[in-house]
BAGU-197844 format. One line per field, with one value per atom (N, C-alpha, C, O): residue number from 1; x, y, z; atom name. Coordinates in steps of 0.05 Angstrom, whole numbers, plus 32768, in hexadecimal, padded with zeros to 4 digits. Each point is the difference from the previous one (the first is absolute). Layout:
nr (NUM  ...)
x (X  ...)
y (Y  ...)
z (Z  ...)
atom (CA  ...)
//
This chain:
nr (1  1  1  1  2  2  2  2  3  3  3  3  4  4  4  4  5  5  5  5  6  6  6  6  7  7  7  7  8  8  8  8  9  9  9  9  10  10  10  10  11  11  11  11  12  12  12  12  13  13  13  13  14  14  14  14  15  15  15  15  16  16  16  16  17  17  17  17  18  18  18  18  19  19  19  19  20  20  20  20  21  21  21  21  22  22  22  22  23  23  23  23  24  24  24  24  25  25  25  25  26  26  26  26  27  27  27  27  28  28  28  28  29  29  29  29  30  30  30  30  31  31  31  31  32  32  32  32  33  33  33  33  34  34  34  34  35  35  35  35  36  36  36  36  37  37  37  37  38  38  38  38  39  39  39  39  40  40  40  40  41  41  41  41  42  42  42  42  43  43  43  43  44  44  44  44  45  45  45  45  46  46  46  46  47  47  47  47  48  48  48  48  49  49  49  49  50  50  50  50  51  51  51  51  52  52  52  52  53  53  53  53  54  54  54  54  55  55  55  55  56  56  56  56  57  57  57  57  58  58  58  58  59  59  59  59  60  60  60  60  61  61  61  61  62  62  62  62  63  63  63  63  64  64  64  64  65  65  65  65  66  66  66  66  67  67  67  67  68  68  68  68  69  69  69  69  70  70  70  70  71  71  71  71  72  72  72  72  73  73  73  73  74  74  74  74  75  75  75  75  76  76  76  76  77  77  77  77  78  78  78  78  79  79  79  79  80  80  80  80  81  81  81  81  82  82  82  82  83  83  83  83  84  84  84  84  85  85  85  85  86  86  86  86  87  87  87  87  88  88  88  88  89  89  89  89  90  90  90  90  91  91  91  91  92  92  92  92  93  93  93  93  94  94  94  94  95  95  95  95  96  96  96  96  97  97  97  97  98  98  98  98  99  99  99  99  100  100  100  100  101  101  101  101  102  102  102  102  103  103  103  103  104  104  104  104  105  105  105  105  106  106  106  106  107  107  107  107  108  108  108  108  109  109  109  109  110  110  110  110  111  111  111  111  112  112  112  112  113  113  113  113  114  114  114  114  115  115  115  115  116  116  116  116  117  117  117  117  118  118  118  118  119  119  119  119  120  120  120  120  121  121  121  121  122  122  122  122  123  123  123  123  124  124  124  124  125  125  125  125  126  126  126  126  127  127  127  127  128  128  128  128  129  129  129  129  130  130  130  130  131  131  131  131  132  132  132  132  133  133  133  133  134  134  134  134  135  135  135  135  136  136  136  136  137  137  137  137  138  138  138  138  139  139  139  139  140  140  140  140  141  141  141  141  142  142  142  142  143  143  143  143  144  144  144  144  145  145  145  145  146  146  146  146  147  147  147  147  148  148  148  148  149  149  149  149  150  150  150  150  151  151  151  151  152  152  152  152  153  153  153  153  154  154  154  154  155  155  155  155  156  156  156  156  157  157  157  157  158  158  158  158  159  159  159  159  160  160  160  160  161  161  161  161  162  162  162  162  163  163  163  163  164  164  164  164  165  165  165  165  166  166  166  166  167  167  167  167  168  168  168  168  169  169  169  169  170  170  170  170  171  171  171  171  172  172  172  172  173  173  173  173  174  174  174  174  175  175  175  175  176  176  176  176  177  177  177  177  178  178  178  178  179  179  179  179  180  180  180  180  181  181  181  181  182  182  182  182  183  183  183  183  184  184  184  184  185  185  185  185  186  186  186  186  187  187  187  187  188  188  188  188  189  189  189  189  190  190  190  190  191  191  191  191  192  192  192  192  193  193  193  193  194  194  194  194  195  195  195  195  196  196  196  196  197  197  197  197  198  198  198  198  199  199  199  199  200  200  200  200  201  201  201  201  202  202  202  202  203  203  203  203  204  204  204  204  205  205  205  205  206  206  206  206  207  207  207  207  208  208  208  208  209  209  209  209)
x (8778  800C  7FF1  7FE8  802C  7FEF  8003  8017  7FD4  8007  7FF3  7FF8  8009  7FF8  7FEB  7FF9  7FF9  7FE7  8018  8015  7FD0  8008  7FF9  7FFD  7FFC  7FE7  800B  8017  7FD5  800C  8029  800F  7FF4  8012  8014  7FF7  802D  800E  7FF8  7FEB  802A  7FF8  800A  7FF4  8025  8004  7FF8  800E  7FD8  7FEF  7FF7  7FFE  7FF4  7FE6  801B  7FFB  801A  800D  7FFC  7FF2  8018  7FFC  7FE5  7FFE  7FEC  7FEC  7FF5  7FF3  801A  7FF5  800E  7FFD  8017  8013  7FEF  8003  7FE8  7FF6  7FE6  7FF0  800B  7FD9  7FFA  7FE8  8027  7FF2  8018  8016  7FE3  801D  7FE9  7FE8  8029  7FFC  8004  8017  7FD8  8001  8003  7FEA  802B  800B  7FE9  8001  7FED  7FE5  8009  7FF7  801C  7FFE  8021  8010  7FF4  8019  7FF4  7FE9  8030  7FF0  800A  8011  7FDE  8000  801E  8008  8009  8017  7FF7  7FF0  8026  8001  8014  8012  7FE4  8015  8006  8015  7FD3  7FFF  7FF0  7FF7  8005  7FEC  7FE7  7FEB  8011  7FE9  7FE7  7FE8  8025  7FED  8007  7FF9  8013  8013  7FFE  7FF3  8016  8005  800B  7FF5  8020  800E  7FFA  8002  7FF4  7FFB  801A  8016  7FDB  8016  7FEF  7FF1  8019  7FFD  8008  8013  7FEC  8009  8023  8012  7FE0  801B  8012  800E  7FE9  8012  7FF4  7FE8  8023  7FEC  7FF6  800E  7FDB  7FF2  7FEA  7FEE  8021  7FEE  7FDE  7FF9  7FFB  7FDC  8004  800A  7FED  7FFF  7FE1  7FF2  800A  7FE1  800B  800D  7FE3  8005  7FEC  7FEB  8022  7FF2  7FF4  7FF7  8008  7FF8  800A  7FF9  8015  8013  7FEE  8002  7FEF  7FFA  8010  800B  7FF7  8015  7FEB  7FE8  8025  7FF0  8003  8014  7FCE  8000  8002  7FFE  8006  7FFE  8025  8012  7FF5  8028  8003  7FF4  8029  8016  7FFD  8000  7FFD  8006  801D  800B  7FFB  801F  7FF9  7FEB  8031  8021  8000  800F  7FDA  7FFA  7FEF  7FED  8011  7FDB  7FFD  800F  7FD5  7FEA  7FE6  7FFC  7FFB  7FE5  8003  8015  7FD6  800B  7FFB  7FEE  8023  7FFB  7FE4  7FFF  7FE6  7FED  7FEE  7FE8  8020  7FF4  8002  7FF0  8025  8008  7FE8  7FF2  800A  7FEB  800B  8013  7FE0  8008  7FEF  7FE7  802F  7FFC  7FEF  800B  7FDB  7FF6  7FF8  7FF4  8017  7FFA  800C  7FF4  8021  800E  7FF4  7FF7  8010  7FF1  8014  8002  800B  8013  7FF8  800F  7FD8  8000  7FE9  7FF4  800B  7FFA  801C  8004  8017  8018  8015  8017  7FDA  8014  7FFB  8010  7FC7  7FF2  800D  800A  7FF9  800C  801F  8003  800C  8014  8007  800F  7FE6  7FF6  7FFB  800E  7FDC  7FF6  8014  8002  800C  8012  801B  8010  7FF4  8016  7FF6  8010  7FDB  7FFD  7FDF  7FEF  800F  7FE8  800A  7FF1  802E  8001  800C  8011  7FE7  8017  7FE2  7FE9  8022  7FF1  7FDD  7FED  801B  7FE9  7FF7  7FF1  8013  7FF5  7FEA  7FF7  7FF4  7FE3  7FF1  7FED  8022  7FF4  7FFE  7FF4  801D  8004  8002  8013  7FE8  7FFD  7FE4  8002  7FE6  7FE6  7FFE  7FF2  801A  7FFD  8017  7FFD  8022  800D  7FF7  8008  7FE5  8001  7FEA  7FFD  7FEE  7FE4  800F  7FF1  8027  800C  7FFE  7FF5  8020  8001  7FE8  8001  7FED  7FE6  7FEF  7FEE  801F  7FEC  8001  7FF0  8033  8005  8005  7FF8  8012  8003  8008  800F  7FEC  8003  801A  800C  8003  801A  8013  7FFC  8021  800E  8008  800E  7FE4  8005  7FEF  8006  7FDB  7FEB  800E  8001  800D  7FFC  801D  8001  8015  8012  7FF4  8001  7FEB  7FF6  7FF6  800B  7FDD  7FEF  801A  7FFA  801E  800D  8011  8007  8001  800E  7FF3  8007  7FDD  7FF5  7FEF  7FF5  8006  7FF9  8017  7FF9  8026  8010  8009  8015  7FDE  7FFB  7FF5  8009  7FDE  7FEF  8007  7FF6  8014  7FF8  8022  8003  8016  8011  7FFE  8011  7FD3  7FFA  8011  7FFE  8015  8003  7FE4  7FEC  8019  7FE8  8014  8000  800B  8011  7FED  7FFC  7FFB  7FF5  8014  8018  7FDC  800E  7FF5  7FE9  8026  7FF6  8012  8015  7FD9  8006  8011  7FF3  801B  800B  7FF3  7FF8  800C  7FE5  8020  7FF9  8013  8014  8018  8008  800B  8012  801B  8006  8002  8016  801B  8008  8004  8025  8007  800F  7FEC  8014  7FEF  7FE7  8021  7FEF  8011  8015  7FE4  800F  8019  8018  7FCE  7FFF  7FF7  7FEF  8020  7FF5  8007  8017  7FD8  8007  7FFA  8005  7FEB  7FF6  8017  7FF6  8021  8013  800F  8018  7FDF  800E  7FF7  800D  7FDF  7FF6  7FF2  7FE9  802D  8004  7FFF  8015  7FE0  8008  8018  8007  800D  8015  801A  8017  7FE3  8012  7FF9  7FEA  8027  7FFE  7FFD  8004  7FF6  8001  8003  7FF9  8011  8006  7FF1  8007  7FD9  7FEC  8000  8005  7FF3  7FFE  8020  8009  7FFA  8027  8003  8005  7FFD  8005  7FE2  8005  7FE5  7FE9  800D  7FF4  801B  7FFF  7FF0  7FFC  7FF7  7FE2  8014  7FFD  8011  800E  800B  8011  7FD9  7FFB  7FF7  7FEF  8014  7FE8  7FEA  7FFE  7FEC  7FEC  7FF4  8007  7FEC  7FFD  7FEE  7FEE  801A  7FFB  7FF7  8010  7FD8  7FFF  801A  8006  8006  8018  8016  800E  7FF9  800E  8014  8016  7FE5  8012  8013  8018  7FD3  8016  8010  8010  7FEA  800B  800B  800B  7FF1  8001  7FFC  7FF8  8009  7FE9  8007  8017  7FD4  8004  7FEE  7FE8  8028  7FF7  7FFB  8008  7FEB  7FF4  7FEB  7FFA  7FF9  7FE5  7FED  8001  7FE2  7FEB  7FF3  8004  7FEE  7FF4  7FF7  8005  7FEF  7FE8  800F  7FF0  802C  800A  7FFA  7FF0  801B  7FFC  7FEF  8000  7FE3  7FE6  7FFB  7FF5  8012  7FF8  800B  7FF0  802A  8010  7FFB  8001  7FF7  8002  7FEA  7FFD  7FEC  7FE9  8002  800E  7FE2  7FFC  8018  7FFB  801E  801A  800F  8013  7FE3  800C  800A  8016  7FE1  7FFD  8021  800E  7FFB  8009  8024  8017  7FE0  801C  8002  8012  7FDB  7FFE  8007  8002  7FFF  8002  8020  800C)
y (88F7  7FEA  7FFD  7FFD  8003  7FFC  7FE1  7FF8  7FF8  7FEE  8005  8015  7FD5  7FF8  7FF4  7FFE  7FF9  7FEB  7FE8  7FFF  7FE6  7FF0  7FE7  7FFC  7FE6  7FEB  7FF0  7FFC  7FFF  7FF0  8003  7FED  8024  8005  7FF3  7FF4  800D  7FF6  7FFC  800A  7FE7  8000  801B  800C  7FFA  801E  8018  8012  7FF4  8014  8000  8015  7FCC  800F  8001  800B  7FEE  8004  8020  800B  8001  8020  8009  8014  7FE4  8004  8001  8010  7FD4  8001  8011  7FFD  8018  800C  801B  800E  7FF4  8024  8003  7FF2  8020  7FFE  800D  7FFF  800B  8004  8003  8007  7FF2  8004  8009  7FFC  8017  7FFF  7FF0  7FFB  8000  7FF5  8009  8007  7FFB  8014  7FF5  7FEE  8029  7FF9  800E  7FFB  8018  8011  7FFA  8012  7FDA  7FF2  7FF2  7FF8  8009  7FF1  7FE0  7FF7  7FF9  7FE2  7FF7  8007  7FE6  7FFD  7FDC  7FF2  8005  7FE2  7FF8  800C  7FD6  7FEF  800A  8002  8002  8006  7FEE  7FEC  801B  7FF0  8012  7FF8  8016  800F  7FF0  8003  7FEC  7FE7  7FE4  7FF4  8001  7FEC  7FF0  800A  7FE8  7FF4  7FEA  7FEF  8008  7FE0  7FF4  8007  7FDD  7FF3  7FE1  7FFE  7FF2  7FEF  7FDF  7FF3  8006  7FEA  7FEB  8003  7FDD  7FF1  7FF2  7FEF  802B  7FFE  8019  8009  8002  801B  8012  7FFE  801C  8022  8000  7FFC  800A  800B  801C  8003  8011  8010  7FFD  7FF3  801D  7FFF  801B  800E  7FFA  801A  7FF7  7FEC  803B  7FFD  801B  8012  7FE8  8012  8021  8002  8011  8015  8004  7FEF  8030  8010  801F  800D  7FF7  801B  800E  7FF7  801D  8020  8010  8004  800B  8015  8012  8000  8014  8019  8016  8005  800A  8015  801A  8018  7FE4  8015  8008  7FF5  801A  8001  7FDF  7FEB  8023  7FED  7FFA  8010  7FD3  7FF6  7FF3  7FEC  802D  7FE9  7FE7  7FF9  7FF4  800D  8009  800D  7FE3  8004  7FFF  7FF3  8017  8007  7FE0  7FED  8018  7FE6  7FFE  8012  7FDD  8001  7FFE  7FF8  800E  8005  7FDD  7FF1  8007  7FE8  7FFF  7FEB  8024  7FF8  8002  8001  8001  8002  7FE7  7FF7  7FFF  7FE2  7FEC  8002  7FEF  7FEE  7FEB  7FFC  7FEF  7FE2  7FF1  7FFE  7FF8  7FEB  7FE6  7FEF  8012  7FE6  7FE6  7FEB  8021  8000  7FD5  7FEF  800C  7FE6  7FFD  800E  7FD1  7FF6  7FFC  7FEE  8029  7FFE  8001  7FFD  8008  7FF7  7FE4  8001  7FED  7FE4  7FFA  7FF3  8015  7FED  800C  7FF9  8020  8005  7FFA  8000  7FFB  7FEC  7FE7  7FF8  7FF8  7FEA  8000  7FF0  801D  8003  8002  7FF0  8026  8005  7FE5  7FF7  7FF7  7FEE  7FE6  7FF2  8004  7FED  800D  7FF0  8025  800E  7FFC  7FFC  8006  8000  7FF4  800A  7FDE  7FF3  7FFA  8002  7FF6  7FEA  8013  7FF9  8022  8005  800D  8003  8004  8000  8012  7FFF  800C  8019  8009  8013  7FE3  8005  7FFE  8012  7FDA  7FFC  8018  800B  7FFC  8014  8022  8012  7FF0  8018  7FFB  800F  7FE2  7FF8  800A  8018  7FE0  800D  801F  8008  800B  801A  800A  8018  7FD8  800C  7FF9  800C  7FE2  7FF7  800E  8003  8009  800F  8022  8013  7FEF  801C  8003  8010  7FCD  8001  7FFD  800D  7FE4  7FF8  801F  8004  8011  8013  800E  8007  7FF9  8008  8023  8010  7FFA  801E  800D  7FF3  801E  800A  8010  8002  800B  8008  7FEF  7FEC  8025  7FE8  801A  7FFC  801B  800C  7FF0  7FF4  8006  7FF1  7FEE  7FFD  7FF1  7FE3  7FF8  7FED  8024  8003  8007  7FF5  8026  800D  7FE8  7FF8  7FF9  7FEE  7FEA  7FFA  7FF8  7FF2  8006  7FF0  802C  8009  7FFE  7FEF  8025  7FF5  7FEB  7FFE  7FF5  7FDB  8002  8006  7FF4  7FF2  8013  7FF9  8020  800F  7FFD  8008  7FE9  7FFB  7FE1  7FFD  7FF3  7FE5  8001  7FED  802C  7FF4  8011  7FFD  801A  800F  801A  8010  7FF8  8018  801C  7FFD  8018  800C  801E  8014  7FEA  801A  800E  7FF6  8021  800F  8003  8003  7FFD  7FFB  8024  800A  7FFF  8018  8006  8009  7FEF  8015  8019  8012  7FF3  8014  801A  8000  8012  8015  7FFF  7FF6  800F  800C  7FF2  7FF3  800B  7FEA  8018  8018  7FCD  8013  7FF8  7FE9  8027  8000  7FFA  7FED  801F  7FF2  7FF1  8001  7FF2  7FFC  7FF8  7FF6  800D  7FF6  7FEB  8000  7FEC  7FE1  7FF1  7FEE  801D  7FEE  7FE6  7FF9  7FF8  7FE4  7FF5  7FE9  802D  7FF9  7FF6  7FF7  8007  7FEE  7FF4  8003  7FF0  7FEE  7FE0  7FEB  801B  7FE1  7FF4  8004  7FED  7FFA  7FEC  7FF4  8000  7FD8  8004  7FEA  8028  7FFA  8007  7FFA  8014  800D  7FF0  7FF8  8005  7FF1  801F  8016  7FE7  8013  7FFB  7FEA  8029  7FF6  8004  7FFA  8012  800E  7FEB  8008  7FD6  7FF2  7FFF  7FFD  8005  7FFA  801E  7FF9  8019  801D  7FFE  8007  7FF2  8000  7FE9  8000  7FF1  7FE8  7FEC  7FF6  8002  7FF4  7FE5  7FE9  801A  7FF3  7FD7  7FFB  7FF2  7FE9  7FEF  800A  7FDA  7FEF  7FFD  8009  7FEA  7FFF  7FE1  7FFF  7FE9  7FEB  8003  8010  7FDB  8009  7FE8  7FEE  800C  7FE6  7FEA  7FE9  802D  7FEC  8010  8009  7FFC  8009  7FE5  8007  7FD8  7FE8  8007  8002  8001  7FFE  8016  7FFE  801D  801B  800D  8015  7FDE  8016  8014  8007  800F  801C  8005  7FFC  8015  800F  8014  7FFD  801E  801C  8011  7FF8  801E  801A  7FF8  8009  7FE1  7FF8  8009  800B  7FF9  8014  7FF5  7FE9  8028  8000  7FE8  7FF2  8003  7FEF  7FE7  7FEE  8007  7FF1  8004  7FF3  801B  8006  7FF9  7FF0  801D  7FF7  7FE9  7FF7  7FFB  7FE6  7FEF  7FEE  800D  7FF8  7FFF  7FED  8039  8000  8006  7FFA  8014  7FFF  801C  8013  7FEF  8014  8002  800E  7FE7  8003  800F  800A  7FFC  8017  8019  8009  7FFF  8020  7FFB  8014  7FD3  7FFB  8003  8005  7FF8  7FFC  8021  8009  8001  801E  8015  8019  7FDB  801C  7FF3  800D)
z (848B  7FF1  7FE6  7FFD  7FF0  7FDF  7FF1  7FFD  7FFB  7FFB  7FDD  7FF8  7FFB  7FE2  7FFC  8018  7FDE  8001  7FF6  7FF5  801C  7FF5  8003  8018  7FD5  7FFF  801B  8009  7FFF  801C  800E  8004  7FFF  8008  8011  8013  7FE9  800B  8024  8009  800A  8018  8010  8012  7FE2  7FFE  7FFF  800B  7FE7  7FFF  8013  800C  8003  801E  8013  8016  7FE8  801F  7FFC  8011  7FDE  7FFA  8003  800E  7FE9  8001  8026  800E  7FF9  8024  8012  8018  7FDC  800E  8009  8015  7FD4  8006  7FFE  7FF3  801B  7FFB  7FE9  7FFA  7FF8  7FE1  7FF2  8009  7FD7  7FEB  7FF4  8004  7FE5  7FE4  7FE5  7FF7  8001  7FE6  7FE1  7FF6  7FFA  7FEA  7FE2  7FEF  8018  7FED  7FE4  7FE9  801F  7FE6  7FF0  7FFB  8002  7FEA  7FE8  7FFC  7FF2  7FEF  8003  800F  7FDC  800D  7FF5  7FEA  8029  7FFB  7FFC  800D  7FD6  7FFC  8014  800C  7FF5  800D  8020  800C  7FFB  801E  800E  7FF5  8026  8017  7FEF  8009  7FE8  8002  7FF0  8003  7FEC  7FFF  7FFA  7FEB  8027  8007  801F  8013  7FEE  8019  8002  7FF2  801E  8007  8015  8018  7FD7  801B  7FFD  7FF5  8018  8003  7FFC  800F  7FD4  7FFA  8001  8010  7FE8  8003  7FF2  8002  7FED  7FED  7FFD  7FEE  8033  8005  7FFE  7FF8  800E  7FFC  7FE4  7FEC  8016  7FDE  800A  8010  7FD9  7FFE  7FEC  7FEC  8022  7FF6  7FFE  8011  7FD8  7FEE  7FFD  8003  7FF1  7FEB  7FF6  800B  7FD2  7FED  8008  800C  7FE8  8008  7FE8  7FF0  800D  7FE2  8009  8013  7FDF  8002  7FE6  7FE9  801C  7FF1  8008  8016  7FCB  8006  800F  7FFA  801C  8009  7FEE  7FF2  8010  7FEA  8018  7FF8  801D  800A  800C  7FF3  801E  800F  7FFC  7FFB  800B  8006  801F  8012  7FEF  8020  8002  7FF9  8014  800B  8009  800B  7FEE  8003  7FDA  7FF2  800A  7FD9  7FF1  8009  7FE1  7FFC  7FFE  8003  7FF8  7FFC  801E  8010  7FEF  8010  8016  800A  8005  801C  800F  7FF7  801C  800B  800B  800C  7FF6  8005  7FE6  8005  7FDE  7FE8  7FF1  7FEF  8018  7FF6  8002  8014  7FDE  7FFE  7FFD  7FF1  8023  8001  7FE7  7FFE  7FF0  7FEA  8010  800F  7FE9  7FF9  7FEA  8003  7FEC  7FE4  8003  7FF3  801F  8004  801C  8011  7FE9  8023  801A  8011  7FEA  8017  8021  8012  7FEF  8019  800A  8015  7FDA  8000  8005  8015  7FDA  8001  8013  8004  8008  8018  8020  8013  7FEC  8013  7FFC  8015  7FD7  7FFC  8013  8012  7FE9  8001  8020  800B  8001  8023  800A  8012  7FE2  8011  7FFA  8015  7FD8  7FFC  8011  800A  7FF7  8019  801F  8012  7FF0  8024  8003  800D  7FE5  800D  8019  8013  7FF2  8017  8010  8010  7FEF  801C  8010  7FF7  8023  8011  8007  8010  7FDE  8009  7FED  8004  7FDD  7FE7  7FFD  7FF2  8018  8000  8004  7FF3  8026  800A  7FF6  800C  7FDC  7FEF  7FF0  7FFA  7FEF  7FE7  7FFB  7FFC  8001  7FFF  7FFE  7FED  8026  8000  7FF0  7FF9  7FFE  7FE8  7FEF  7FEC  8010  7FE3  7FF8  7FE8  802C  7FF9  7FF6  7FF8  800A  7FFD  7FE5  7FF2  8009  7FE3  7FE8  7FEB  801B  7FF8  7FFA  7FF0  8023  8000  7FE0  7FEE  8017  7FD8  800C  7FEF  8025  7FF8  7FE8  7FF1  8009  7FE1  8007  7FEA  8028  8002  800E  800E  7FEB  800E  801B  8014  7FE3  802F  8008  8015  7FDD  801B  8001  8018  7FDE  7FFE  8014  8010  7FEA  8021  8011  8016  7FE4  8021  800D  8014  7FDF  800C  8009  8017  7FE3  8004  8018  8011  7FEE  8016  8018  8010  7FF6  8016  8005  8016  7FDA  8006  8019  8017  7FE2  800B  8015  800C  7FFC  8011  8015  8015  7FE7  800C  800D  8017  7FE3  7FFC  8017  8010  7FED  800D  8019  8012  7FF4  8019  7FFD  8012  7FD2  7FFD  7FFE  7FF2  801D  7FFD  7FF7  800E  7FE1  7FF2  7FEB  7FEB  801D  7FE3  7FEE  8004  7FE6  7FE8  7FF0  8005  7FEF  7FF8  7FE1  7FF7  8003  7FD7  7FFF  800A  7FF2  7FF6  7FE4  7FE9  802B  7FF0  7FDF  7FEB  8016  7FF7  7FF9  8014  7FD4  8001  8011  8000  800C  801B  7FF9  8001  7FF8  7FF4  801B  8002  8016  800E  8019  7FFD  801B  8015  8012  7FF9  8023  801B  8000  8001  7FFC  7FFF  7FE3  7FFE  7FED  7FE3  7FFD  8003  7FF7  7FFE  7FE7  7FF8  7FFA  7FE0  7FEE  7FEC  8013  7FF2  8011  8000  800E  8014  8002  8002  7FFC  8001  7FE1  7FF8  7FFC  7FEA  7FF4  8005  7FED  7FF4  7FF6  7FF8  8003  7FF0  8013  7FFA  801E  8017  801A  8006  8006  801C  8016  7FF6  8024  800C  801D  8007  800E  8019  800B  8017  7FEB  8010  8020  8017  7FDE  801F  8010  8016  7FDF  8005  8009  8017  7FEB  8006  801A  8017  7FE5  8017  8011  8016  7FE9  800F  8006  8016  7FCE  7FFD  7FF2  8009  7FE6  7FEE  8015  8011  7FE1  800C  7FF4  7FF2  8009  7FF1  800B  8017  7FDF  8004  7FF6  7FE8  8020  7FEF  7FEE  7FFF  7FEC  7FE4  7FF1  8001  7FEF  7FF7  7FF8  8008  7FE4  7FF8  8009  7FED  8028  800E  8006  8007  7FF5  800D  7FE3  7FFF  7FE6  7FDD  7FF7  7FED  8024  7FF9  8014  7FFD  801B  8015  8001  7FEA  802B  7FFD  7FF5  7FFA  7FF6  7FE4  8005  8003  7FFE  8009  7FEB  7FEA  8016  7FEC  7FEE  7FEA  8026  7FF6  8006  8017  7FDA  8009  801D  8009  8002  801E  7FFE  8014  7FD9  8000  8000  8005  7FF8  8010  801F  800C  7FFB  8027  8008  8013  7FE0  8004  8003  8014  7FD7  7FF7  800F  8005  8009  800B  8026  8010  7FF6  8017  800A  8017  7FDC  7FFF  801A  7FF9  8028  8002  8016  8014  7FEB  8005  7FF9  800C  7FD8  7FEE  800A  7FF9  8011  800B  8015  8002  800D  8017  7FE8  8007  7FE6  7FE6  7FF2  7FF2  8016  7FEE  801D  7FFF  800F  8012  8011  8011)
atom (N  CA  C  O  N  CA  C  O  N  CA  C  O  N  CA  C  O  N  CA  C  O  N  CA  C  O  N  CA  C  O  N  CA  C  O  N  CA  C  O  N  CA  C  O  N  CA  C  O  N  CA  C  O  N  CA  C  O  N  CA  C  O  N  CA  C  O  N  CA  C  O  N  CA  C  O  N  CA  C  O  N  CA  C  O  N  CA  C  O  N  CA  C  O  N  CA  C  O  N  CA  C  O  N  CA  C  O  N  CA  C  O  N  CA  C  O  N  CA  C  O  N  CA  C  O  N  CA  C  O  N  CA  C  O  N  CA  C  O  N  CA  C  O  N  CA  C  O  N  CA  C  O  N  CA  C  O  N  CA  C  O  N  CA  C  O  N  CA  C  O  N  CA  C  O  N  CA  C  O  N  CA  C  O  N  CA  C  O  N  CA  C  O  N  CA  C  O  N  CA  C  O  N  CA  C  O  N  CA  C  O  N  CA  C  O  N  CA  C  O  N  CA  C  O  N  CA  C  O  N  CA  C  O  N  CA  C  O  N  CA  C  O  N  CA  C  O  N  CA  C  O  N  CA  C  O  N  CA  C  O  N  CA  C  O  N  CA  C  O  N  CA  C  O  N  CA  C  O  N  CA  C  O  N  CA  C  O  N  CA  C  O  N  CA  C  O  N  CA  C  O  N  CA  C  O  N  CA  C  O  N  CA  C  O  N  CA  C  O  N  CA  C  O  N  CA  C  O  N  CA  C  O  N  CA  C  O  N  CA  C  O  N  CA  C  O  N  CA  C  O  N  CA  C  O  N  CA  C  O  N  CA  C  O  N  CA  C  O  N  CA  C  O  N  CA  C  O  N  CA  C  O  N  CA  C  O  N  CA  C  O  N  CA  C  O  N  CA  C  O  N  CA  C  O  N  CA  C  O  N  CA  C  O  N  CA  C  O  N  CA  C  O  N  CA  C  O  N  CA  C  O  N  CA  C  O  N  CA  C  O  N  CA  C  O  N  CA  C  O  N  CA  C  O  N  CA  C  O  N  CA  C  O  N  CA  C  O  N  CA  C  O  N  CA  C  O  N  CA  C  O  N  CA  C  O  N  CA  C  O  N  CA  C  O  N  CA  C  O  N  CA  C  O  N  CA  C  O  N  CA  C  O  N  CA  C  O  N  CA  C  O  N  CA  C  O  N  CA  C  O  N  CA  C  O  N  CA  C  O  N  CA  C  O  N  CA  C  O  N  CA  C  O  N  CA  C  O  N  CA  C  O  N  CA  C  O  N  CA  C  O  N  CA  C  O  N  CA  C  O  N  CA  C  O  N  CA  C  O  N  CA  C  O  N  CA  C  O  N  CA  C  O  N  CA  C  O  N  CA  C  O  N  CA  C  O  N  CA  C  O  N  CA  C  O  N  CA  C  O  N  CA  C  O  N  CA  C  O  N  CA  C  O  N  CA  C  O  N  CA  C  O  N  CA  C  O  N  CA  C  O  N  CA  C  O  N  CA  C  O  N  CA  C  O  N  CA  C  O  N  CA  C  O  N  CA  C  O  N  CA  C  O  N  CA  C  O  N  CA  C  O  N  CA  C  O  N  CA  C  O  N  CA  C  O  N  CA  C  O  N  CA  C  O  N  CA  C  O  N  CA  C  O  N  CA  C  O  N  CA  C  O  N  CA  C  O  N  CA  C  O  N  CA  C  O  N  CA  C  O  N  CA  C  O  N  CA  C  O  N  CA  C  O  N  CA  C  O  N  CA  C  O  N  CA  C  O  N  CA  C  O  N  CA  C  O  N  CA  C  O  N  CA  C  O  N  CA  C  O  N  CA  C  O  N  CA  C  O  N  CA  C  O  N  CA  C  O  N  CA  C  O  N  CA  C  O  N  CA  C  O  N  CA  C  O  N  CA  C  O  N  CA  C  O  N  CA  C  O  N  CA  C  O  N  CA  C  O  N  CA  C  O  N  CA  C  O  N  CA  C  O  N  CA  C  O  N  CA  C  O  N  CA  C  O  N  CA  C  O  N  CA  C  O  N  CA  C  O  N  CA  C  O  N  CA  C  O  N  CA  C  O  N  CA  C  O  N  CA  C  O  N  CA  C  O  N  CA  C  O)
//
């Protein structure tokens, strides 16, 4: 199974992720805009809002990485240059001070962010299995030596901020879950893990499988 990188990831990715004892991860693409790849939705008071952070795109002097030249998704460098992650901590904790189990994982996301990785692969890798760890998934995750035109199970354009997709609904996972403002919006699905987390704390795993 081939997946994409990507910043704290939909709830979608670990059901796929808890399905297999190891996936691949597509190291050798180049970095695509307007993706999960450095993005994420969570769920505010005033509805879903995405939390982005700026990168830094160099051109590569060396091949072309499909699907098109430019740098490879582990060459990309995460923009610090703005204080986006003061106002996207901000943003996390005015979203889920009050829901149930945030206390308890706030400190170790926010030490992710604090750390400042200088790429945006470490800075998904480190985010992916945080929420690996924390929901009892134990899936090796494996880089891709090579960018791969085709694969089994590709899921690298599937799970999308701009495309909806059937992955829980086709697994039979597909359910609400309670949600802070779940009484003003009712469920509101294709939000990153870290709702679930936050929400269901080490229940999680019982919604992913």
């Amino acid at each position: 199974m081939l997946l994409s990188t990507a910043f704290c990831p939909p709830v979608e990715y670990f059901a796929l992720l808890a399905e297999y004892s190891s996936v691949y991860l597509e190291a050798c693409e180049s970095y695509c805009k307007q993706s999960w790849r450095n993005r994420c939705r969570i769920l505010s008071a005033n509805g879903p809002l995405d939390l982005s952070f700026p990168v830094v795109r160099h051109p590569r002097s060396g091949a072309a990485s499909p699907p098109e030249r430019g740098p490879l998704i582990t060459e990309v460098l995460v923009d610090y240059s703005v204080p986006w992650v003061a106002k996207m901590e901000r943003a996390i904790d005015s979203a889920y001070y009050s829901s149930p189990f945030f206390e308890f994982y706030r400190d170790a996301l926010f030490g992710i962010l604090d750390r400042k990785p200088g790429t945006l692969w470490e800075l998904d890798l480190l985010t992916i299995k945080w929420l690996c760890l924390k929901f009892g998934i134990g899936t090796e995750i494996i880089p891709t030596p090579c960018w791969q035109e085709e694969a089994g199970e590709d899921y690298r354009g599937v799970i999308h901020p701009k495309r909806a997709n059937t992955i829980l609904r086709d697994k039979g996972l597909e359910r609400p879950y309670w949600q802070v403002f779940g009484e003003k919006f009712g469920f509101t699905p294709g939000l990153s893990a870290l709702d679930l987390l936050f929400n269901e704390g080490p229940d999680s795993i019982l919604y992913l499988k």
